[in-house]
C-alpha positions as CSV (number, residue, x, y, z in Angstrom):
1,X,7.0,-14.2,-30.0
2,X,9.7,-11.8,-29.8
3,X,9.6,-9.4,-26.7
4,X,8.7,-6.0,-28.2
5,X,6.4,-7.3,-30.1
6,X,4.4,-8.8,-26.8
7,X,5.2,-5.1,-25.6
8,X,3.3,-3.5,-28.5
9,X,0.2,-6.3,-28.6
10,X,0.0,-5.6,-24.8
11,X,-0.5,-1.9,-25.0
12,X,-3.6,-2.2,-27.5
13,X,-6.3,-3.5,-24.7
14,X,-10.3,-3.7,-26.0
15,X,-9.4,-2.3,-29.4
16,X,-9.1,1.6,-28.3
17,X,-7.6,1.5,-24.7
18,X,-4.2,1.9,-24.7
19,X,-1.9,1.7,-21.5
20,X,1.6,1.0,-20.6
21,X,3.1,-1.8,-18.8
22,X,4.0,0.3,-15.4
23,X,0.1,1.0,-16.0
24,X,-1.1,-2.6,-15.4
25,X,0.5,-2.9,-12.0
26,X,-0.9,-1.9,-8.7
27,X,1.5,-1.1,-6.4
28,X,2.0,-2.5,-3.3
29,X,1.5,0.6,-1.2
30,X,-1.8,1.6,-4.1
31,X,-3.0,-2.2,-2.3
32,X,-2.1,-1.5,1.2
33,X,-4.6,1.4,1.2
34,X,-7.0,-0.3,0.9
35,X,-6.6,-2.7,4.1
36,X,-6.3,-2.0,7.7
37,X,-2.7,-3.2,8.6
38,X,-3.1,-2.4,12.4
39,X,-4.7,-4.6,14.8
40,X,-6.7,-7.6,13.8
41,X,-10.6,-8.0,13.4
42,X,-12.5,-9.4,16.1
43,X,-12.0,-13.4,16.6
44,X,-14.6,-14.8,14.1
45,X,-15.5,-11.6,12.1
46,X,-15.1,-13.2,8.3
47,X,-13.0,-10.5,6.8
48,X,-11.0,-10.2,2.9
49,X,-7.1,-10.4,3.6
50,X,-4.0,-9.1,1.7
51,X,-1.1,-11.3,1.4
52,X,2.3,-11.5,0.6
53,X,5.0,-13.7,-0.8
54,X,8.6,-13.4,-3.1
55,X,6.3,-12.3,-6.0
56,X,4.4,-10.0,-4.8
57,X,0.4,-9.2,-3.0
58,X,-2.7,-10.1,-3.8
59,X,-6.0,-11.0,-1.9
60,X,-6.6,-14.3,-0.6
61,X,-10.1,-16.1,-2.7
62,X,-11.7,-17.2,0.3
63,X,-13.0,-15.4,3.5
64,X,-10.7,-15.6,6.6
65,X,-10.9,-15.3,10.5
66,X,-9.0,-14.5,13.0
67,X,-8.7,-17.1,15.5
68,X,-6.7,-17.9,18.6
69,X,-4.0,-15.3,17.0
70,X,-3.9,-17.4,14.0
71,X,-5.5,-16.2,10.1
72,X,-7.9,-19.4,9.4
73,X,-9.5,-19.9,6.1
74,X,-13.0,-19.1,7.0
75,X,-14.5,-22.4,5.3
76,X,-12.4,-24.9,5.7
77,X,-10.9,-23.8,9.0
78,X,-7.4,-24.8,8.1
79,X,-4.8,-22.4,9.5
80,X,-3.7,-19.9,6.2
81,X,0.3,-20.1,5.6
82,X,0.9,-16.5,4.2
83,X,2.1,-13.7,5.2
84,X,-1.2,-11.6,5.7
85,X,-0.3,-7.4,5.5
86,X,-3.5,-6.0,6.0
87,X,-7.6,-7.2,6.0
88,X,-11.0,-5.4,5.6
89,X,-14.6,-6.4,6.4
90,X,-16.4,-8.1,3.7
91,X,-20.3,-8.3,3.2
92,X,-22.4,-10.6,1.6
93,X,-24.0,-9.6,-1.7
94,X,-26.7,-10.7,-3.4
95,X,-26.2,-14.5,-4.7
96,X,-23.9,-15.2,-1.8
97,X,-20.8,-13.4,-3.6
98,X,-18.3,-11.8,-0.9
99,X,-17.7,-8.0,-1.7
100,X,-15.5,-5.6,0.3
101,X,-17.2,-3.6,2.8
102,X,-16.6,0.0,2.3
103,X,-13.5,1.6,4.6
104,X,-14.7,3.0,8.0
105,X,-14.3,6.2,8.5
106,X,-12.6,8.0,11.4
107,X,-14.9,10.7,13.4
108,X,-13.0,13.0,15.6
109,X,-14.9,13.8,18.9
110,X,-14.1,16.9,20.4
């Protein structure tokens, strides 16, 4: 299959949608929003990570922990070799799926 043709098959998406390539991407700043990148959770706090390697981010498909100042899959334990950019909390949803927690929000004391 010739490139622009790939190009054209990919814009047409369920039928009526219609999007571009640069649509389909999320950027790497558009992911790092959605992550606290400083500080780490508290030691044993299951939390969703962000990682990063040559091609590009995306979130790890497994809970991890921060232990010892190491990121450690958080069921199997094994010690995760990636370069982690940012983590949130993650809850437990009905059936036992893992969904993100929603972002805390700052409050300013005054």
């Amino acid at each position: 299959m010739q490139l622009a043709s790939l190009a054209s098959s990919a814009r047409l998406i369920y039928g009526r949608i219609i999007i571009g390539w640069n649509e389909c991407m999320v950027t790497r700043n558009a992911r790092l929003k959605d992550f606290l990148t400083d500080g780490y959770p508290d030691s044993g706090l299951p939390v969703q990570v962000l990682a990063e390697d040559h091609v590009g981010t995306y979130i790890l498909p497994f809970s991890c922990e921060r232990t010892n100042g190491e990121w450690r899959n958080g069921t199997t334990g094994e010690t995760v070799q990636a370069n982690i950019l940012g983590w949130r909390e993650v809850q437990t949803g009905s059936r036992g799926r893992t969904i993100p927690a929603q972002r805390p929000t700052k409050t300013q004391h005054g």
